[in-house]
C-alpha positions in Angstrom: 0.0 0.0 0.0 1.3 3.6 -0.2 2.9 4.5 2.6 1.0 7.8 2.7 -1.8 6.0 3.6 -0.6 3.1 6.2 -1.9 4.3 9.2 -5.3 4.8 7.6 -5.0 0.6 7.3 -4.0 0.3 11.1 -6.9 2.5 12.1 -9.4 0.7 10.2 -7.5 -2.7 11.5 -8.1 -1.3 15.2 -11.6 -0.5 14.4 -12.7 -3.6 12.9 -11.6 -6.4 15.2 -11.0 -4.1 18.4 -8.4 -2.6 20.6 -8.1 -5.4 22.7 -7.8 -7.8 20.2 -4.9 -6.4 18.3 -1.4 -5.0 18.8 1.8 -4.2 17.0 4.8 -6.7 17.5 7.5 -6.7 19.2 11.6 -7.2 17.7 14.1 -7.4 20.3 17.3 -5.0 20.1 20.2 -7.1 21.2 23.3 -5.7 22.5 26.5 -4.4 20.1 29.8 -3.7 21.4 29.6 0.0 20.8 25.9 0.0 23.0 27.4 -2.6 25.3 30.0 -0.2 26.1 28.3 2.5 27.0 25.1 1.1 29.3 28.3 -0.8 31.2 30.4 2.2 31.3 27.3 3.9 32.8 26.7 1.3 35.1 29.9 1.4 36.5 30.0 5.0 36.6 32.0 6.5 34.1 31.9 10.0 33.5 29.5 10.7 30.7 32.6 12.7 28.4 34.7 9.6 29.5 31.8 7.1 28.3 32.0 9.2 24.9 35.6 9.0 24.5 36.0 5.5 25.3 32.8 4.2 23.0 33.6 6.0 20.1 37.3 3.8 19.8 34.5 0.7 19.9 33.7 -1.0 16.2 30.1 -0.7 15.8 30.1 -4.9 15.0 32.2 -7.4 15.6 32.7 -10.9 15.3 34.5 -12.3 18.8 36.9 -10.4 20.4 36.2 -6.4 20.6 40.3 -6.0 21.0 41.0 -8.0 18.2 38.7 -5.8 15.5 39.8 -3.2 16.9 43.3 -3.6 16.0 41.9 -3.9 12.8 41.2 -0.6 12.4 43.6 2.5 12.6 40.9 5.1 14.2 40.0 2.9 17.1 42.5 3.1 20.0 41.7 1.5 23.1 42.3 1.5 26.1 42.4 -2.3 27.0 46.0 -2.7 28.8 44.5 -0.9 32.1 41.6 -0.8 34.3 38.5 -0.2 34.4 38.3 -0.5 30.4 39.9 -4.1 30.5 37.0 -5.3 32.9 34.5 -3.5 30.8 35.7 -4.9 27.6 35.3 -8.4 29.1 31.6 -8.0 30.7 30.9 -6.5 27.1 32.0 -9.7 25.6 29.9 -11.5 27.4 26.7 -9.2 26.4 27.2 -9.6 22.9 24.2 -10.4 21.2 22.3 -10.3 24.9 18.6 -8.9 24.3 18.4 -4.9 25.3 14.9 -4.0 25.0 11.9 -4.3 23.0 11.3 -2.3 19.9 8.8 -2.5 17.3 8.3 -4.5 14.1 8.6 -2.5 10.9 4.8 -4.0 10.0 4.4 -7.2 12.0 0.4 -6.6 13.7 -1.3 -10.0 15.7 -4.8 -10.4 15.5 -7.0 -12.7 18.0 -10.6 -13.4 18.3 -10.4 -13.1 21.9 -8.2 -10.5 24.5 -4.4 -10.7 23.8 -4.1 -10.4 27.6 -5.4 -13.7 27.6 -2.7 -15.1 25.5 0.0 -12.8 25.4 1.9 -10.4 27.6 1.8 -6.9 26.4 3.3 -3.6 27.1 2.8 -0.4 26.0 5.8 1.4 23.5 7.8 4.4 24.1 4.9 6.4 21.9 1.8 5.0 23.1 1.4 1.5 21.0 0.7 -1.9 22.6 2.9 -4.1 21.3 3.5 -7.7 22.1 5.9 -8.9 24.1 6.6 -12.0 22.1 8.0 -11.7 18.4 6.8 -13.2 15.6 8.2 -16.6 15.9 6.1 -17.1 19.4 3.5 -15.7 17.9 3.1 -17.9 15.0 3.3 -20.7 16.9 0.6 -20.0 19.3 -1.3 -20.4 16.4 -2.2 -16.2 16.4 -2.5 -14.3 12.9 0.2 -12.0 12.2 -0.5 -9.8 9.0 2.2 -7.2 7.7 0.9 -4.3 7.1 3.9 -2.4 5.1 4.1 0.7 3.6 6.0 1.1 -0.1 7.4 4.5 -0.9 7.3 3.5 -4.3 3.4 3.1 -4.4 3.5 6.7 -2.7 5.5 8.4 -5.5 3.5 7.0 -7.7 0.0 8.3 -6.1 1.9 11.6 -5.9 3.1 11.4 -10.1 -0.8 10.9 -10.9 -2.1 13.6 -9.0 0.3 16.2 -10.4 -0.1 14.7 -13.7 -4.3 15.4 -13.4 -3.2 18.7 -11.9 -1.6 20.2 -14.6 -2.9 18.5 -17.4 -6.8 18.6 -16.5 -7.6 14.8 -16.9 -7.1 12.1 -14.3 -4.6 9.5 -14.7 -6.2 5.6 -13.9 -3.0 3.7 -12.2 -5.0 0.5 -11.8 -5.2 0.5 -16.2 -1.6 1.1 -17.3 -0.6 -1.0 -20.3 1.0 -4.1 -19.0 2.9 -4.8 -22.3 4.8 -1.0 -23.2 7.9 -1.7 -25.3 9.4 1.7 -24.0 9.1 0.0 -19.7 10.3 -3.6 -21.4 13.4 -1.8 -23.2 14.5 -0.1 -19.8 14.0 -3.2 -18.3 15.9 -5.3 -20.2 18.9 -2.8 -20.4 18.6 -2.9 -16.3 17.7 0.3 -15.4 15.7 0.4 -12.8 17.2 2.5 -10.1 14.5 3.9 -7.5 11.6 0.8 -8.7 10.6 -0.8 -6.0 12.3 -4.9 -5.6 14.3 -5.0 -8.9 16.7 -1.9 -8.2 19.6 -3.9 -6.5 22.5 -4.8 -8.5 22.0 -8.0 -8.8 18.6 -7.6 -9.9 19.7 -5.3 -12.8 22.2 -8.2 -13.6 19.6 -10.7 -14.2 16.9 -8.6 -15.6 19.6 -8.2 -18.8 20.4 -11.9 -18.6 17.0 -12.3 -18.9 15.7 -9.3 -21.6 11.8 -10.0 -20.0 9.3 -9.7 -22.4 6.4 -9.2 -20.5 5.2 -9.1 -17.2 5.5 -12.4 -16.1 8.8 -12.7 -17.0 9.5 -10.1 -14.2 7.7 -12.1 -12.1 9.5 -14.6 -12.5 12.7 -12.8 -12.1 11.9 -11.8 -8.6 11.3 -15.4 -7.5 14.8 -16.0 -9.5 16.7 -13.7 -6.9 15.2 -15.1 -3.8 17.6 -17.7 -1.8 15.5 -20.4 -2.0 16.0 -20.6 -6.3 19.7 -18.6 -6.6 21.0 -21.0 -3.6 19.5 -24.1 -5.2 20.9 -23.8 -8.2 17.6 -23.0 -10.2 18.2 -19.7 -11.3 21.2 -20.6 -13.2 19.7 -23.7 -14.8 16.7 -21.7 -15.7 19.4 -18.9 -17.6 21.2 -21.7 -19.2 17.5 -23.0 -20.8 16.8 -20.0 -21.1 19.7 -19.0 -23.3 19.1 -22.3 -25.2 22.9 -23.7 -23.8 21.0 -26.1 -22.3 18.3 -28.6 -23.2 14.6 -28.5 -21.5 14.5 -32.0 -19.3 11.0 -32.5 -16.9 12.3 -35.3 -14.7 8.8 -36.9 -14.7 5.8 -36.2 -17.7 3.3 -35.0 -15.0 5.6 -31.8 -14.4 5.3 -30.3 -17.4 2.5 -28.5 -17.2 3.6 -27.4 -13.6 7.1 -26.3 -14.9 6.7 -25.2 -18.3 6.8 -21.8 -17.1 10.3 -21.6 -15.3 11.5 -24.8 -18.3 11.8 -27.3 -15.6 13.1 -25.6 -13.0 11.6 -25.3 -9.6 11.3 -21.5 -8.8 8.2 -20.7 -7.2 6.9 -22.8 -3.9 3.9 -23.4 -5.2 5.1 -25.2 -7.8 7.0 -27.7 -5.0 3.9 -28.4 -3.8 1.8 -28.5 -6.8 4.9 -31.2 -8.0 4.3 -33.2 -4.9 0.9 -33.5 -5.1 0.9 -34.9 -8.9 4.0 -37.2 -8.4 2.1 -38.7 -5.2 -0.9 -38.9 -7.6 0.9 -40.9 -10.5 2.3 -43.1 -7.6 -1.3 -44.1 -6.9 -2.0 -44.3 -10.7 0.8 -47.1 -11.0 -0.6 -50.6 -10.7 1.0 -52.8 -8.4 1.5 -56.7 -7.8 0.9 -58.9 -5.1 2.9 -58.9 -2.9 4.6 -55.3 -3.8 5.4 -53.1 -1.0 
């Protein structure tokens, strides 16, 4: 939705199902060495300029040892060789990745069909919100809905284009009924520039929407699904560019998948096609005739 008009959404969402029966969700903020630092200097009782002086030599992250990426890097000089900073640095070891408080989810909202108080702890945020005090992995499996209710900037600029379009050209501009086939948004994207378009603007995205050259919109689709991990990490996005570039032949590893994977030429990109691909293989199995005595 545009994010002009998210909290519109939330207030309808409060309105609907009540304000006892939902709530924002909770992420927890876990400790980094450069926070660490300074709630520990604090709590020992370091003078605030002293706290200042002594964080800002900290690495923001760091993998084990605080000393040790230090070193690593010229502008951070520590103090470690004498006390109080040596016991600090050691009790900040120990905090790494500790939770620090409760924050809240960039869109995460649970809804129940009864109380939350009477299935999860709540508290109320720094600006007024009641958010849970579980995340969304708790959540889930308590069996609750969590719905994400995020804003895109992108959908916002576009709002904003239409309306100043209308304003200075008298006649309204219907966003819902742009062509879906224009050669002049296809060339762009198959030349990989789309900078500032929402979910194909990273690099790598640009990379594969030339290796691609979509001709229509469910090529881009498809492209998306192609970055995720699930198909890069696999190995199906670079099968599907080999087929795709004809270097490679189109093999279904059973007849009943065709229809399921014609789209992505046999290779498994979206989940639905996993599941649609279980479903007809255990279908054919039942198919199969058997003799007596088979297992």
């Amino acid at each position: 939705m545009s994010w002009c008009r998210r909290d519109e959404v939330l207030e309808y969402i409060y309105r609907r199902f009540g304000h006892d029966r939902v709530a924002m969700i909770c992420t927890y903020a876990t400790m980094k060495p450069r926070m660490a630092v300074r709630d520990v200097s604090k709590a020992l009782g370091l003078p605030p300029e002293e706290v200042d002086e002594f964080a800002s030599n900290v690495p923001r992250w760091c993998k084990g040892s605080i000393e040790e990426a230090a070193a690593g890097i010229p502008s951070c000089d520590l103090p470690s060789n004498r006390e109080p900073y040596r016991s600090i640095l050691e009790l900040c070891e120990m905090l790494d990745g500790f939770p620090r408080h409760l924050s809240v989810h960039a869109g995460g909202v649970v809804i129940a069909d009864r109380p939350l108080t009477e299935m999860v702890p709540l508290e109320r945020a720094t600006k007024g919100l009641i958010i849970s005090q579980f995340d969304m992995g708790p959540i889930e499996k308590l069996g609750l809905v969590k719905m994400d209710i995020l804003g895109q900037k992108g959908l916002s600029v576009i709002v904003d284009t239409a309306k100043w379009a209308a304003a200075d050209n008298g006649s309204s501009m219907d966003t819902d009924h742009l062509p879906r086939d224009d050669a002049d948004t296809f060339r762009l994207l198959r030349e990989g520039q789309t900078l500032g378009v929402f979910q194909i603007e990273s690099p790598g995205m640009r990379s594969l929407l030339k290796a691609m050259k979509p001709r229509n919109i469910e090529d881009v689709t498809l492209s998306i699904a192609l970055i995720r991990p699930g198909a890069s990490g696999s190995g199906m996005k670079e099968l599907f560019l080999l087929r795709r570039a004809g270097l490679e032949p189109v093999v279904y590893l059973h007849p009943d998948l065709e229809p399921i994977l014609s789209e992505s030429l046999g290779a498994f990109v979206y989940q639905e096609q996993v599941m649609k691909a279980a479903v007809a293989l255990a279908a054919s199995l039942r198919r199969r005739p058997t003799t007596c005595g088979a297992r």
